[in-house]
CHARMM internal coordinates of N, CA and C (Angstrom, degrees):
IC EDIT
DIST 1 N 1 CA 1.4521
DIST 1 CA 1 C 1.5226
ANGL 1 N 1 CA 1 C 110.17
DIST 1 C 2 N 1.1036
ANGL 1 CA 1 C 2 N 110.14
DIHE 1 N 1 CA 1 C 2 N 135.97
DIST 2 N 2 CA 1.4586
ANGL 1 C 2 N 2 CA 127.41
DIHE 1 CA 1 C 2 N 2 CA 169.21
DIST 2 CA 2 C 2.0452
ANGL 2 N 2 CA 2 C 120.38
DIHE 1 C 2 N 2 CA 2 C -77.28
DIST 2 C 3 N 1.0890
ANGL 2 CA 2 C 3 N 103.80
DIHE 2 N 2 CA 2 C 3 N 137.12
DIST 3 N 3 CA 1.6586
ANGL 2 C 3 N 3 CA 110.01
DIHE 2 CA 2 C 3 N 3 CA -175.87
DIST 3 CA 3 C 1.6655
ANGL 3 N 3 CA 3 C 97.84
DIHE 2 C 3 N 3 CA 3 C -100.22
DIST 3 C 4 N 1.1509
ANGL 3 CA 3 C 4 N 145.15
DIHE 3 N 3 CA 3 C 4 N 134.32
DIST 4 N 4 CA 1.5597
ANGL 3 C 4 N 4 CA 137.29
DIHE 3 CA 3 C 4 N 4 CA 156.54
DIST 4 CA 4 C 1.4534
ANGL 4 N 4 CA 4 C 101.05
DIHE 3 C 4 N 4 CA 4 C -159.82
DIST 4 C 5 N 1.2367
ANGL 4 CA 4 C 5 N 94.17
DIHE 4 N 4 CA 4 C 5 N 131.65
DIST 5 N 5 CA 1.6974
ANGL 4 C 5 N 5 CA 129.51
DIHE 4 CA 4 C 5 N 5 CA -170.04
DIST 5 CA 5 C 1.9701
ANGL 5 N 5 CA 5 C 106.19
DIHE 4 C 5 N 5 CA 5 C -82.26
DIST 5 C 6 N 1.2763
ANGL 5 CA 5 C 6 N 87.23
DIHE 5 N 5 CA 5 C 6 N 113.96
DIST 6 N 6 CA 1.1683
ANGL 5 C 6 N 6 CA 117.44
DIHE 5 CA 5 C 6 N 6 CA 172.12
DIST 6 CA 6 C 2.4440
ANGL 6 N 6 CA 6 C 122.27
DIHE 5 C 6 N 6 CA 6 C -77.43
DIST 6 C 7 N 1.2972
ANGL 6 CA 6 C 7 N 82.15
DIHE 6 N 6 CA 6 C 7 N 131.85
DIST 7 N 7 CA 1.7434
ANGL 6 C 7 N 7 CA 79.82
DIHE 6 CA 6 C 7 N 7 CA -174.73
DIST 7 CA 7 C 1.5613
ANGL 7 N 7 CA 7 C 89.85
DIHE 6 C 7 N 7 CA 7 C -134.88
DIST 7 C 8 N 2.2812
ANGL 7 CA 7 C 8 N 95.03
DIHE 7 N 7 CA 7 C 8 N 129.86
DIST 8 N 8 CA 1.0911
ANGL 7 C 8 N 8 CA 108.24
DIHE 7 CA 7 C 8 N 8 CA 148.13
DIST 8 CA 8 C 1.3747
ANGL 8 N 8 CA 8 C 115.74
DIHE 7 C 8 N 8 CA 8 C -99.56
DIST 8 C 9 N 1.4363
ANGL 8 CA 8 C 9 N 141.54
DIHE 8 N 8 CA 8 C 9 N 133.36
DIST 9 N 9 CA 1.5229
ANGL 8 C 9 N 9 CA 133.98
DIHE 8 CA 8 C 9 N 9 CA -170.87
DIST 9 CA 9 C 1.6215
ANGL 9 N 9 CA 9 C 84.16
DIHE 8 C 9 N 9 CA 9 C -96.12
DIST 9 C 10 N 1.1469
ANGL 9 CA 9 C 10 N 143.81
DIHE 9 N 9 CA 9 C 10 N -25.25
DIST 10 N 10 CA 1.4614
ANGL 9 C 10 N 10 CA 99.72
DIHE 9 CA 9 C 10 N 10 CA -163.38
DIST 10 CA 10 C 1.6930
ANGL 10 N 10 CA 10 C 97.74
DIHE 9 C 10 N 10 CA 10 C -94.57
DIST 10 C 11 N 1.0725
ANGL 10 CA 10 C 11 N 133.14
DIHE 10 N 10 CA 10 C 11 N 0.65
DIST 11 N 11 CA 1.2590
ANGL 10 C 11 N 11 CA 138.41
DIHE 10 CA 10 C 11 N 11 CA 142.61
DIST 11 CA 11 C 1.8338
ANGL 11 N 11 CA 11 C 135.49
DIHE 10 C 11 N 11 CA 11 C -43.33
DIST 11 C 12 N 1.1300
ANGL 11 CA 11 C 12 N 92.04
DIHE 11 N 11 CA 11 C 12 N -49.74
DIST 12 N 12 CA 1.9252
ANGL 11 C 12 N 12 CA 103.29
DIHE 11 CA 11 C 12 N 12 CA 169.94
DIST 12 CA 12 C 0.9130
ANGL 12 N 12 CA 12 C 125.35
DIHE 11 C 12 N 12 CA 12 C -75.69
DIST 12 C 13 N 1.1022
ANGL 12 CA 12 C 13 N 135.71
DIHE 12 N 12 CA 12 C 13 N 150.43
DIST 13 N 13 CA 1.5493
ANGL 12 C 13 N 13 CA 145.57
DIHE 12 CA 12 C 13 N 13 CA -166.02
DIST 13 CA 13 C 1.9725
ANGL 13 N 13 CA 13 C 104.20
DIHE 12 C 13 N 13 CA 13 C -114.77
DIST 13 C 14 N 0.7836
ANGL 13 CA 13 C 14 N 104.62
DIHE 13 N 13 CA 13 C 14 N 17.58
DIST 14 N 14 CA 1.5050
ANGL 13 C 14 N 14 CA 94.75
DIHE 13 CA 13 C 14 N 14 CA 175.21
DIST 14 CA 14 C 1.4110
ANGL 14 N 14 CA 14 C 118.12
DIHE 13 C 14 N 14 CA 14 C 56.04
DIST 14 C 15 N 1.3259
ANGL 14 CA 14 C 15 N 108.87
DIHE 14 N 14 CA 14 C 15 N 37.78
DIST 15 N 15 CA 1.7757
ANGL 14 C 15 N 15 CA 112.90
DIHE 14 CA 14 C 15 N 15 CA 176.60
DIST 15 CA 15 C 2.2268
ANGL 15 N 15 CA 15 C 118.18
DIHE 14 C 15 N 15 CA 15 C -97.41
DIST 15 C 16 N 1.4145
ANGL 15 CA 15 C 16 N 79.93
DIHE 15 N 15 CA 15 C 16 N -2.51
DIST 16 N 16 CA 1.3205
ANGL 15 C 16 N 16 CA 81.24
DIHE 15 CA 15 C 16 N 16 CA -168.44
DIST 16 CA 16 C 1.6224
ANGL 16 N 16 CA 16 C 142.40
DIHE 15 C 16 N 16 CA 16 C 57.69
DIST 16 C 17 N 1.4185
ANGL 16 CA 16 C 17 N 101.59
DIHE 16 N 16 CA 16 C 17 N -18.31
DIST 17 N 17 CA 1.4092
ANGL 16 C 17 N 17 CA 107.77
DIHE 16 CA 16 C 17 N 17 CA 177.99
DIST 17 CA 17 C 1.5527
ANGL 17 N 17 CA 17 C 112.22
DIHE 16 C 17 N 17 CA 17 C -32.85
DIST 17 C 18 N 1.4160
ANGL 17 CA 17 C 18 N 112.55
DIHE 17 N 17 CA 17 C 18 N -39.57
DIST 18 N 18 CA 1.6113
ANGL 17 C 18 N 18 CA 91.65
DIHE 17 CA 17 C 18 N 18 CA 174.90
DIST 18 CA 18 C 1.2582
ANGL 18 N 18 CA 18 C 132.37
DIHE 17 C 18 N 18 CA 18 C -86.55
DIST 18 C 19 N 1.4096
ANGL 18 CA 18 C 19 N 105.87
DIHE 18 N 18 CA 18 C 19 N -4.95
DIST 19 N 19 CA 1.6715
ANGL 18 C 19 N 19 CA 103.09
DIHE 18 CA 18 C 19 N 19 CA 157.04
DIST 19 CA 19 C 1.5137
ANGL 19 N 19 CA 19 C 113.62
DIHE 18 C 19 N 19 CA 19 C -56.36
DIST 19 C 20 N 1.1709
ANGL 19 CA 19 C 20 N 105.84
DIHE 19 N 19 CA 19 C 20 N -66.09
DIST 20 N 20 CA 1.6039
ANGL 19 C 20 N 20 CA 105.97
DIHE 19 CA 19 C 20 N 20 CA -168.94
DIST 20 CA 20 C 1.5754
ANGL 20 N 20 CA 20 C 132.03
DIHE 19 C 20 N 20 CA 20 C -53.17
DIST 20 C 21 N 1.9922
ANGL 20 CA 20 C 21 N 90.67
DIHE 20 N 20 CA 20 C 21 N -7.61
DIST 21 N 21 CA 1.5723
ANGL 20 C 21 N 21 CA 88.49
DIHE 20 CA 20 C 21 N 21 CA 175.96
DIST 21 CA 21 C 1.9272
ANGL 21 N 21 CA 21 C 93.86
DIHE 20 C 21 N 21 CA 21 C -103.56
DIST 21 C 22 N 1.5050
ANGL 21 CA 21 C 22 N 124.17
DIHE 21 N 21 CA 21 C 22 N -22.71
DIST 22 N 22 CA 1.2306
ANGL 21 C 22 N 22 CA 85.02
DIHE 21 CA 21 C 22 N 22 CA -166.22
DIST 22 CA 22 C 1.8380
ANGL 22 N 22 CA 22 C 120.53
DIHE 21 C 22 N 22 CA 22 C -71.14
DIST 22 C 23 N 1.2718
ANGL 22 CA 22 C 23 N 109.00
DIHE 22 N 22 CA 22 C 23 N 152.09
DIST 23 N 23 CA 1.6342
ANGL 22 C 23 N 23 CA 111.25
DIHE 22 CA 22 C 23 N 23 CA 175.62
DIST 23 CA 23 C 1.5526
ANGL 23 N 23 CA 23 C 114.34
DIHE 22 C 23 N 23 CA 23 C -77.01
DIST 23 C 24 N 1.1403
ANGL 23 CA 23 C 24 N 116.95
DIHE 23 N 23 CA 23 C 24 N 8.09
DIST 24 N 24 CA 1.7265
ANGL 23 C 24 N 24 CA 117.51
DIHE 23 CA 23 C 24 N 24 CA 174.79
DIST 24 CA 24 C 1.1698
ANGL 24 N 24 CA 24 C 126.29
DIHE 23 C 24 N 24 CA 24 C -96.43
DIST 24 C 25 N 2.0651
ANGL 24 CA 24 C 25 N 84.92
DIHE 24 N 24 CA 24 C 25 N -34.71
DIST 25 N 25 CA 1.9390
ANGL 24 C 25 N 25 CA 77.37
DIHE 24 CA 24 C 25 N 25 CA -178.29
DIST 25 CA 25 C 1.4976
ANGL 25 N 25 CA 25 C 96.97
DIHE 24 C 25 N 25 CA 25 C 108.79
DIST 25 C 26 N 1.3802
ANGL 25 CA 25 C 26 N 141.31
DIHE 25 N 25 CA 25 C 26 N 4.51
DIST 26 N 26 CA 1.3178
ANGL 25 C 26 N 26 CA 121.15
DIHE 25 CA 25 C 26 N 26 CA -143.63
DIST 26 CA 26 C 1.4214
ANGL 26 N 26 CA 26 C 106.86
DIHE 25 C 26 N 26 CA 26 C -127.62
DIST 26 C 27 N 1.3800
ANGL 26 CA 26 C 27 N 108.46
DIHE 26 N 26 CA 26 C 27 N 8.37
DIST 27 N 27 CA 1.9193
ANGL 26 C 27 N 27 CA 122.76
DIHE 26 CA 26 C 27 N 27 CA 164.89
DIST 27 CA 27 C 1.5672
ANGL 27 N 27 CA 27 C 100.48
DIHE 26 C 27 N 27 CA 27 C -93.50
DIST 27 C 28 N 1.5750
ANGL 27 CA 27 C 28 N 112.96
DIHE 27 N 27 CA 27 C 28 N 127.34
DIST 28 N 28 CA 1.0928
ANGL 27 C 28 N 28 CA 109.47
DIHE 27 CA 27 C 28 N 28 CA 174.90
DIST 28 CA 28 C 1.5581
ANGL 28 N 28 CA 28 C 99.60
DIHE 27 C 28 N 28 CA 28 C -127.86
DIST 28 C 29 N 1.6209
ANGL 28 CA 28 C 29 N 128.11
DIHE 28 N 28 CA 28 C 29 N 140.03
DIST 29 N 29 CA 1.0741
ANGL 28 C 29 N 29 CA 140.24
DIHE 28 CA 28 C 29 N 29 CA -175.53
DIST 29 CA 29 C 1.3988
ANGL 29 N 29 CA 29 C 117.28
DIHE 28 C 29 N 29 CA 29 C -68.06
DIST 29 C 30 N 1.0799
ANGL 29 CA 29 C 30 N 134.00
DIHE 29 N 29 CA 29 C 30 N 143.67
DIST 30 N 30 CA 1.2957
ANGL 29 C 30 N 30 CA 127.63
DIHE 29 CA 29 C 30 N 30 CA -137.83
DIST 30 CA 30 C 1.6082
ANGL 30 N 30 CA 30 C 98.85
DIHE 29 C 30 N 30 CA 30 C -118.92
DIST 30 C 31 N 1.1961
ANGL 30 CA 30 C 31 N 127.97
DIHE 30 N 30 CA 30 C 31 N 133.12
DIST 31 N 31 CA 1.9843
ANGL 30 C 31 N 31 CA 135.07
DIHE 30 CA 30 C 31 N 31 CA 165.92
DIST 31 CA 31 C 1.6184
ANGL 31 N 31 CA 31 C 108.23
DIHE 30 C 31 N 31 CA 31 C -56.40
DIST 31 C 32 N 1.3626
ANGL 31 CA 31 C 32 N 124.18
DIHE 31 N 31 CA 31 C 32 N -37.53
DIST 32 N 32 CA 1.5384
ANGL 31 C 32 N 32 CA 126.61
DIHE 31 CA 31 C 32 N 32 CA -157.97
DIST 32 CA 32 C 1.5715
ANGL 32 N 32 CA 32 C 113.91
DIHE 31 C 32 N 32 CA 32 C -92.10
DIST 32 C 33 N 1.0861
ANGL 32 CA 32 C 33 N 118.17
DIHE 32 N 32 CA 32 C 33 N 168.22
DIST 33 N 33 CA 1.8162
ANGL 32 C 33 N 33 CA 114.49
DIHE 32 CA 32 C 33 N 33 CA -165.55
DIST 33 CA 33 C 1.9603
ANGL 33 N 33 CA 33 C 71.35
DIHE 32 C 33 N 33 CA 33 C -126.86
DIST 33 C 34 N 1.4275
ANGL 33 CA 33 C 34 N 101.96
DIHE 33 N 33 CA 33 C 34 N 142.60
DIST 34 N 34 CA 1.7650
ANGL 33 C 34 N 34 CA 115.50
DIHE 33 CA 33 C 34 N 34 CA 173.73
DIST 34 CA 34 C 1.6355
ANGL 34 N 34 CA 34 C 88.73
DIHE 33 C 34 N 34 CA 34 C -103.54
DIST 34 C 35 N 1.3967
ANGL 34 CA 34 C 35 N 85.47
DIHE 34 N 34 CA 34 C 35 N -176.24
DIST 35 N 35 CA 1.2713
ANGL 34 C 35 N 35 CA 102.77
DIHE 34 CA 34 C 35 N 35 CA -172.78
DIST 35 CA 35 C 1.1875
ANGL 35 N 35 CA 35 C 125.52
DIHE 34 C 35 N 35 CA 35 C -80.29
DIST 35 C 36 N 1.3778
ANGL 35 CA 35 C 36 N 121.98
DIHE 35 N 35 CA 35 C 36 N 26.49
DIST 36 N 36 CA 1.2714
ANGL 35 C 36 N 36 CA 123.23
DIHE 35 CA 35 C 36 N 36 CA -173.45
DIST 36 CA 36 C 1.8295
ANGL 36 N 36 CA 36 C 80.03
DIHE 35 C 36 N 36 CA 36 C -134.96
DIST 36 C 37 N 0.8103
ANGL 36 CA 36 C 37 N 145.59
DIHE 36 N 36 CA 36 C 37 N 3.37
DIST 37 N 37 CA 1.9698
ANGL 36 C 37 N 37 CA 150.21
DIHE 36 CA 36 C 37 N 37 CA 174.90
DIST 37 CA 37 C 1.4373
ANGL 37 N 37 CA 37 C 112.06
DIHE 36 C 37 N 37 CA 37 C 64.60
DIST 37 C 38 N 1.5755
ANGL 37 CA 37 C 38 N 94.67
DIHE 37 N 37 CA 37 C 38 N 33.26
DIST 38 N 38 CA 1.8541
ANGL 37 C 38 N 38 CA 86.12
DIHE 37 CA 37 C 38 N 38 CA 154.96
DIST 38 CA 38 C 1.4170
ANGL 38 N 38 CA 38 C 115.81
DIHE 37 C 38 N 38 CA 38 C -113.56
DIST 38 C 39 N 1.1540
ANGL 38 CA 38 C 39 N 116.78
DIHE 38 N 38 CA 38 C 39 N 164.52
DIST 39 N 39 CA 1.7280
ANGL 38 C 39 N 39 CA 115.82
DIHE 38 CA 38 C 39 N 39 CA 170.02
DIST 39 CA 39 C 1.5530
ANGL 39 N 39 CA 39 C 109.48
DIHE 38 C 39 N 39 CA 39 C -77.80
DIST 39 C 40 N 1.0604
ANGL 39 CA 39 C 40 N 100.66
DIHE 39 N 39 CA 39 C 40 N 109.94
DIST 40 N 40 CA 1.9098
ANGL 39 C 40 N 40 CA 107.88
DIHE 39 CA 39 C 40 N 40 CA -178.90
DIST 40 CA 40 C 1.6313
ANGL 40 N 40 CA 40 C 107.49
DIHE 39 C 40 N 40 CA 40 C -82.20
DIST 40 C 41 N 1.3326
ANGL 40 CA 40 C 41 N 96.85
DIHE 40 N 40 CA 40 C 41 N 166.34
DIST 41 N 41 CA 1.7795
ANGL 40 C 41 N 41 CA 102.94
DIHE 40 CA 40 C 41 N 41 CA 173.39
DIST 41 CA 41 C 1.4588
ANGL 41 N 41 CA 41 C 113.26
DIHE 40 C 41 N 41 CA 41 C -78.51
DIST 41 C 42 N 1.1190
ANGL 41 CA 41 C 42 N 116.89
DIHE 41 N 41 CA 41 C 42 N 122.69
DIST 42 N 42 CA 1.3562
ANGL 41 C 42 N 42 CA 121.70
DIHE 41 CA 41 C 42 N 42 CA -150.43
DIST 42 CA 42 C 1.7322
ANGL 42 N 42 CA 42 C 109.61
DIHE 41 C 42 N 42 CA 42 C -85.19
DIST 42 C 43 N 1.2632
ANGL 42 CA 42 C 43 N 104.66
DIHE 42 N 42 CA 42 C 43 N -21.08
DIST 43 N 43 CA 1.8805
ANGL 42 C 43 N 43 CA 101.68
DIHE 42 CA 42 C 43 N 43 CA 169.32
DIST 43 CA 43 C 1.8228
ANGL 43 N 43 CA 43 C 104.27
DIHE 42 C 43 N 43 CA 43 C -168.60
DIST 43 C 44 N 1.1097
ANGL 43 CA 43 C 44 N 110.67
DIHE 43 N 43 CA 43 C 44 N 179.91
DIST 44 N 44 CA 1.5083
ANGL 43 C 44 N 44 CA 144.41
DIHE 43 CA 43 C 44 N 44 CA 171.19
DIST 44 CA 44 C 1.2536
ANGL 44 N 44 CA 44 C 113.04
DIHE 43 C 44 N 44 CA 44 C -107.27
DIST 44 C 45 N 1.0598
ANGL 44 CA 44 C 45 N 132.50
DIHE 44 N 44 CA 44 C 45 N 85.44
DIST 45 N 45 CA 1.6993
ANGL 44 C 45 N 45 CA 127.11
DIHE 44 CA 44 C 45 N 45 CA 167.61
DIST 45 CA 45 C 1.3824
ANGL 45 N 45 CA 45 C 104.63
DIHE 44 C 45 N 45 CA 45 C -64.91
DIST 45 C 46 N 1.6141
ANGL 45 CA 45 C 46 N 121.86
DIHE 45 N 45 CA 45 C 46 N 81.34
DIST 46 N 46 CA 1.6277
ANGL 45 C 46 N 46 CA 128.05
DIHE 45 CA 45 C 46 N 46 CA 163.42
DIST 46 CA 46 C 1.1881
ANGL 46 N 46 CA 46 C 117.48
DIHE 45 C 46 N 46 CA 46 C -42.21
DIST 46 C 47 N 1.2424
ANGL 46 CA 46 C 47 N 112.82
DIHE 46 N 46 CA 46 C 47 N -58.04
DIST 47 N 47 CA 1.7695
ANGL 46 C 47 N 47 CA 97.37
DIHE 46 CA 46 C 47 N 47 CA 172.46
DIST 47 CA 47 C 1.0719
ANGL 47 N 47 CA 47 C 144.18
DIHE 46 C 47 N 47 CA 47 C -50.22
DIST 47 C 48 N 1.4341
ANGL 47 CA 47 C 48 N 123.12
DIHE 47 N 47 CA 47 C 48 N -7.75
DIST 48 N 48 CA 1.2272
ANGL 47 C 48 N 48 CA 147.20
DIHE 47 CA 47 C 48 N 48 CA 149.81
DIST 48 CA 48 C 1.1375
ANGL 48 N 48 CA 48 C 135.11
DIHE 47 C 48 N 48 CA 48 C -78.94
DIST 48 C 49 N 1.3588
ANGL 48 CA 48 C 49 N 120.39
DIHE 48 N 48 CA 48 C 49 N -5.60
DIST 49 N 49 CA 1.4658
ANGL 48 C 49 N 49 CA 124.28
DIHE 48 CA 48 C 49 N 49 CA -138.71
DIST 49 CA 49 C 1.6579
ANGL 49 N 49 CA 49 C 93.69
DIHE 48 C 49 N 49 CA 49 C -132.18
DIST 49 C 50 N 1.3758
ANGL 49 CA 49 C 50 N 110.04
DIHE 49 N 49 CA 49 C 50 N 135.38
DIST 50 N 50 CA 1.5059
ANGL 49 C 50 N 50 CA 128.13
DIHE 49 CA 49 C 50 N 50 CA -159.58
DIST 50 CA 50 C 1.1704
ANGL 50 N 50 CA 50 C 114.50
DIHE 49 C 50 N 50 CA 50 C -89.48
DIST 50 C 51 N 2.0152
ANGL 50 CA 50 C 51 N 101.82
DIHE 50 N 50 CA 50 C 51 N -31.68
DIST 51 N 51 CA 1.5805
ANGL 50 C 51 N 51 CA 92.55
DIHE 50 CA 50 C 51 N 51 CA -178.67
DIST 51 CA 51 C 1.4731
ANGL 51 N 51 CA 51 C 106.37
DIHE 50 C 51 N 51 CA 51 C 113.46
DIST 51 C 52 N 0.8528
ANGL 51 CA 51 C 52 N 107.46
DIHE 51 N 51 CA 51 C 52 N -37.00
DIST 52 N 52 CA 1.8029
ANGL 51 C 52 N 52 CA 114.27
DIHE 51 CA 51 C 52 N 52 CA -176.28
DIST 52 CA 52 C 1.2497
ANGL 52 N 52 CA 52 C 134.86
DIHE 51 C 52 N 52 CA 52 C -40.05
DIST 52 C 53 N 1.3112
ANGL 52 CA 52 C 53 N 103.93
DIHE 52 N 52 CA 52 C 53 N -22.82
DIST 53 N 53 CA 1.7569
ANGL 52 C 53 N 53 CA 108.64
DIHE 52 CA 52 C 53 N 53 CA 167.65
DIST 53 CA 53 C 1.0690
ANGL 53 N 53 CA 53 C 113.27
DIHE 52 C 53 N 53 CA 53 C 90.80
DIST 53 C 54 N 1.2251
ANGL 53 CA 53 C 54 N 136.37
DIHE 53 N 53 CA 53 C 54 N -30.79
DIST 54 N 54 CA 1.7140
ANGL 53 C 54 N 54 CA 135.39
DIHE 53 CA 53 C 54 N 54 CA -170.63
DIST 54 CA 54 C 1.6449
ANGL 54 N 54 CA 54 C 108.06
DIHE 53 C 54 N 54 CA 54 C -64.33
DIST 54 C 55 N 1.0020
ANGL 54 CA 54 C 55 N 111.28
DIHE 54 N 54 CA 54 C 55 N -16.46
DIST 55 N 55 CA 1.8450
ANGL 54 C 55 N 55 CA 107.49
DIHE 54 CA 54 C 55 N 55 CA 157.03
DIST 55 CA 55 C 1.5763
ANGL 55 N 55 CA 55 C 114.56
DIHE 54 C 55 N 55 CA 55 C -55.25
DIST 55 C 56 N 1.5178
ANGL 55 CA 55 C 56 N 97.31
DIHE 55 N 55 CA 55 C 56 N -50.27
DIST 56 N 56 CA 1.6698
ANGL 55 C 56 N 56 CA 100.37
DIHE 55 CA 55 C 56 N 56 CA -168.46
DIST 56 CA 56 C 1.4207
ANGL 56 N 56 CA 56 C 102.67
DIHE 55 C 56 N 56 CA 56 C -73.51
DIST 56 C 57 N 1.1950
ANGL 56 CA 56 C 57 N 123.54
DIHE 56 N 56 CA 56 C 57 N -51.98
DIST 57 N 57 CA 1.4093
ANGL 56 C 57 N 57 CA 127.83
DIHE 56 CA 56 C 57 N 57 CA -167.61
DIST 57 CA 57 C 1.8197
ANGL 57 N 57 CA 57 C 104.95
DIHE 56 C 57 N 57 CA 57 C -55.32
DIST 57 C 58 N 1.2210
ANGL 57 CA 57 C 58 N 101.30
DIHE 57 N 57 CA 57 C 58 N -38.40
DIST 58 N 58 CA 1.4837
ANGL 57 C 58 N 58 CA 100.66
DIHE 57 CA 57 C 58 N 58 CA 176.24
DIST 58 CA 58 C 1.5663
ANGL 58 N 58 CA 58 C 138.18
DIHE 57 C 58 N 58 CA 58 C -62.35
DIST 58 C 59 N 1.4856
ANGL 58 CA 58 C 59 N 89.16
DIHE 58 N 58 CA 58 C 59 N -28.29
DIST 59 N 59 CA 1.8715
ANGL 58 C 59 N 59 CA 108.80
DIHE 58 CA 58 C 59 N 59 CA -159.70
DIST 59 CA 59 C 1.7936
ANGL 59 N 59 CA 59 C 86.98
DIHE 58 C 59 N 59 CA 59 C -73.35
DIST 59 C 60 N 0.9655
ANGL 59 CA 59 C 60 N 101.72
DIHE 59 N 59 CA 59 C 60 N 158.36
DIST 60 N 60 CA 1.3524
ANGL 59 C 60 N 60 CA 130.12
DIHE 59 CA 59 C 60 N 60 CA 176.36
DIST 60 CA 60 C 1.3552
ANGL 60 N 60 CA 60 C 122.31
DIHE 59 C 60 N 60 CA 60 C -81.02
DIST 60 C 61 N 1.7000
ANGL 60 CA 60 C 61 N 113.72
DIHE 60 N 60 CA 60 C 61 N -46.49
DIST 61 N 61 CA 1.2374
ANGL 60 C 61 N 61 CA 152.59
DIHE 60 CA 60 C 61 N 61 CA -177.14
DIST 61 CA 61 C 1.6591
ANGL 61 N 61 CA 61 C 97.92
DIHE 60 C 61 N 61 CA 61 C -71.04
DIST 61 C 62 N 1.6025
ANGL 61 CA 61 C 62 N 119.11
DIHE 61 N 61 CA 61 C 62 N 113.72
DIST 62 N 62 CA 1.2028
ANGL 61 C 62 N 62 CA 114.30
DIHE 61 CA 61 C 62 N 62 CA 166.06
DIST 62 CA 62 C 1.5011
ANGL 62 N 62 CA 62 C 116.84
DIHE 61 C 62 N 62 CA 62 C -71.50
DIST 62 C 63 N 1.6382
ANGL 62 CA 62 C 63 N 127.22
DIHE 62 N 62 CA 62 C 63 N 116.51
DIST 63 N 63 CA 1.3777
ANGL 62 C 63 N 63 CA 108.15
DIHE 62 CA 62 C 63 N 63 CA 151.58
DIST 63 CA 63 C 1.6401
ANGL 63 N 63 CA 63 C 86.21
DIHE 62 C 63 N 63 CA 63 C 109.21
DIST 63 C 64 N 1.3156
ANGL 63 CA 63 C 64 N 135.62
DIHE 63 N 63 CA 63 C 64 N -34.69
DIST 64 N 64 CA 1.3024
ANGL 63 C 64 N 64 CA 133.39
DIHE 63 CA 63 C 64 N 64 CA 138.37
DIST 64 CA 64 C 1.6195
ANGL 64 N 64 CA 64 C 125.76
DIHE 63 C 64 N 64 CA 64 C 24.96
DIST 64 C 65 N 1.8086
ANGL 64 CA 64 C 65 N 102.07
DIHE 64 N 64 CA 64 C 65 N -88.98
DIST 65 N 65 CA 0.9140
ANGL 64 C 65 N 65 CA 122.14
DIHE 64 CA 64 C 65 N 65 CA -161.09
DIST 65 CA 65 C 1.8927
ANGL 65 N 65 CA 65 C 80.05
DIHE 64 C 65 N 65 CA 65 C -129.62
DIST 65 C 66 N 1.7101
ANGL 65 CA 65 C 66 N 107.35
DIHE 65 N 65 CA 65 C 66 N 146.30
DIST 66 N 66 CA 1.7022
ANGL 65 C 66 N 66 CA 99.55
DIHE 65 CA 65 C 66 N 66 CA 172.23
DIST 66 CA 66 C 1.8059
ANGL 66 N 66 CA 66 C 83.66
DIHE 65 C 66 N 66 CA 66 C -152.83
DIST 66 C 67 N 1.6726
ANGL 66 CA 66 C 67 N 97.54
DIHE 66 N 66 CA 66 C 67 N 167.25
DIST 67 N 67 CA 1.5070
ANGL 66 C 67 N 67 CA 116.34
DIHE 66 CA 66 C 67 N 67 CA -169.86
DIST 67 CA 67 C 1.7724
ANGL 67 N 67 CA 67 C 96.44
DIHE 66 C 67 N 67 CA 67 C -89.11
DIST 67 C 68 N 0.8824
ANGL 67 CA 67 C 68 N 133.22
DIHE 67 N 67 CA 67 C 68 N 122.88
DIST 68 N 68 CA 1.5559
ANGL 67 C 68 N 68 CA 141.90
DIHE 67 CA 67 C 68 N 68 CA 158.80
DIST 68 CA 68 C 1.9549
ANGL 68 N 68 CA 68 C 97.56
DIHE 67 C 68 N 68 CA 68 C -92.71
DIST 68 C 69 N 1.8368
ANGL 68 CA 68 C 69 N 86.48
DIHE 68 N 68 CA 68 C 69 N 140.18
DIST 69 N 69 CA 1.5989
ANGL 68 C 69 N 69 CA 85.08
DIHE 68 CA 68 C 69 N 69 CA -167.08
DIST 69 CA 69 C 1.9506
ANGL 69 N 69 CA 69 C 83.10
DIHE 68 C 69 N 69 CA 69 C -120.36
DIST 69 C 70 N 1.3612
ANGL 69 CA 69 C 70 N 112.95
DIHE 69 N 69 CA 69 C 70 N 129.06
DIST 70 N 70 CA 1.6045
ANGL 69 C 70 N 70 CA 109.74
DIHE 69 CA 69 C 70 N 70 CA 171.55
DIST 70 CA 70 C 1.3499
ANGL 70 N 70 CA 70 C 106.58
DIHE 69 C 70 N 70 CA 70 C -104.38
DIST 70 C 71 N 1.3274
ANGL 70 CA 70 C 71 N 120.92
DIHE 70 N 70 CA 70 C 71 N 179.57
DIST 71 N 71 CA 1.5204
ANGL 70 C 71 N 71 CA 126.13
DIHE 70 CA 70 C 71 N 71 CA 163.55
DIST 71 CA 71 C 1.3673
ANGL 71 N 71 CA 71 C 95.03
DIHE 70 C 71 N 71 CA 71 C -102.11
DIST 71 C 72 N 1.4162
ANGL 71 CA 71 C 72 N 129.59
DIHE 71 N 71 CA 71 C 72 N 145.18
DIST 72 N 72 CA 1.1273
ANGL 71 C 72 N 72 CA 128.33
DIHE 71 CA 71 C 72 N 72 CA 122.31
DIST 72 CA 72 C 1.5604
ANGL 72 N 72 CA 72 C 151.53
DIHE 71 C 72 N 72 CA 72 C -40.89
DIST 72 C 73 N 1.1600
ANGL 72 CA 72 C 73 N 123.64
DIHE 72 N 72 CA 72 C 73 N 118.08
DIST 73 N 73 CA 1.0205
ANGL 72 C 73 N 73 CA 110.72
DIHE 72 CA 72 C 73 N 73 CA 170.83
DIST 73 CA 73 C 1.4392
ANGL 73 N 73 CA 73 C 134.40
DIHE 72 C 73 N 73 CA 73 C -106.74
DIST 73 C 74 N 1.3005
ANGL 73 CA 73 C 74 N 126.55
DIHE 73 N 73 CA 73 C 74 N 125.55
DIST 74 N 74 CA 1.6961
ANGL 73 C 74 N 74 CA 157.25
DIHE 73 CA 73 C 74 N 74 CA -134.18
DIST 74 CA 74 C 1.3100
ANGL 74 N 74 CA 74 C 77.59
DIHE 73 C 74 N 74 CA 74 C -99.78
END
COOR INIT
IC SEED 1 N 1 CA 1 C
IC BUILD
């Protein structure tokens, strides 16, 4: 099974905390104000991204950022 991190932007507050914890690199800060007028994290580069969770565990924002679990396919 595959781990990949899920983003709601109108959920985040533009604190970044989970950039700075992920180890990939794969939160990128976002140009646009959501509808609540913060600058959200603007994507997940999945292809990069390990799965690890320390984005979610970090964010502040409940429900924010969440773990999507896939199957692989062999």
């Amino acid at each position: 099974m595959k781990h990949i991190v899920s983003l709601n932007t109108e959920r985040c507050k533009g604190c970044y905390v989970c950039a700075s914890h992920c180890p990939k690199g794969c939160l990128t800060p976002g140009s646009v104000i959501n509808n609540s007028g913060y600058i959200a994290i603007e994507r997940v580069e999945t292809a990069d991204c390990i799965g690890c969770g320390l984005c979610v565990l970090a964010c502040p924002e409940p429900r924010a950022l969440t773990i999507l679990v896939s199957k692989e396919v062999s």
